[in-house]
N, C-alpha and C positions, 0 to 999 in steps of 0.2 A: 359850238366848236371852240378850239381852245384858239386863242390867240397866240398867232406868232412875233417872237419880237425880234425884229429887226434893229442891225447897230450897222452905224457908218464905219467906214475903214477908220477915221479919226479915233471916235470910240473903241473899237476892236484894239488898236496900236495902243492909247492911254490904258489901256486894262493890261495890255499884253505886258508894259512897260513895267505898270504897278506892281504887277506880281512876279516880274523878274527883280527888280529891285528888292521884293520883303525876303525873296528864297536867295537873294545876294548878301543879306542883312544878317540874314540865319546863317548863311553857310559861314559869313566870314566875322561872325561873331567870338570870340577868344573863349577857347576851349581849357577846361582846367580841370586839371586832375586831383581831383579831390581826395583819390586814398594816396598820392602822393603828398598832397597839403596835408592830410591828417597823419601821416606817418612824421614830418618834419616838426609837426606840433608836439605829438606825444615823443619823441627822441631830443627835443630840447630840452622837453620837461625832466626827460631820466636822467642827462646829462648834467643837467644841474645837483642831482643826488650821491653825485661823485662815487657810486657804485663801480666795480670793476663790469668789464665789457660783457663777462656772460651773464653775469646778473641781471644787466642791462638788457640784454637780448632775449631771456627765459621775461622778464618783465612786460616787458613789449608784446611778444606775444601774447601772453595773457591776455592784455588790455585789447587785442585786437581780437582774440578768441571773445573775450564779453562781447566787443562791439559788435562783430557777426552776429553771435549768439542774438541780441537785443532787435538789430534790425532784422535780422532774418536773411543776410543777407550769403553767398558763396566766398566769399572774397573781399577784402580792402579794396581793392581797383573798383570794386562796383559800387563804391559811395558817386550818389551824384550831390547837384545842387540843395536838390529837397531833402536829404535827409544827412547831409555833414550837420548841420548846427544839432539834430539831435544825436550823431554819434560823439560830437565834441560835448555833449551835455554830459553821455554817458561816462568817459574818459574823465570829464572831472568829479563824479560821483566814484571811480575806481580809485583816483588818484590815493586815497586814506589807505588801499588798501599795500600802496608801492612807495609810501616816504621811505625814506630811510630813517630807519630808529637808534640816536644817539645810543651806544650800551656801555656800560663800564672799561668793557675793549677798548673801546673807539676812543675814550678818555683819557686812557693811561696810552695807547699807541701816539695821541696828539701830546701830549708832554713831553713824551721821551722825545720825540723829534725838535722842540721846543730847545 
């Protein structure tokens, strides 16, 4: 026959406690929006490339098209914990392909301002 185990009210309470405190831990642990943190990451970056704003925007995109593409994922919004540091890995392996490239243009437009 199997043994029944028996718990005193003390016991039962201490358990009841314990496990409302770890789902209290969980619940009210700080929530973070990761394809938001990744979007502020990569728009800093393009910001810095002093690109006009649709550049900027077709840019972005892109990076975010690889990203999906790479995780597998539907959406920016659905980056969680576990896989932002490999979307941000991907993002800087993109980055070559979005500097902006000094051209003879860009040369002679910064002189004349000069």
């Amino acid at each position: 026959m199997a043994e029944m185990a028996t718990m005193t009210t003390g016991e039962l309470s201490q358990r009841i406690a314990e496990e409302v405190e770890k789902q209290l831990a969980e619940r009210n642990k700080p929530r973070i929006n990761y394809g938001y943190k990744f979007g502020k990451v990569v728009e800093a970056w393009l910001e810095k490339q002093r690109d006009n704003r649709r550049i900027i925007l077709n840019q972005k995109n892109a990076i975010y098209e690889a990203v999906k593409a790479c995780l597998e994922i539907e959406h920016i919004k659905d980056l969680t914990e576990d896989n932002y540091e490999y979307a941000i890995n991907v993002f800087e392996d993109q980055k070559i392909f979005f500097k902006r490239r000094i051209t003879v243009k860009d040369v002679i437009t910064h002189e004349r301002k000069n």
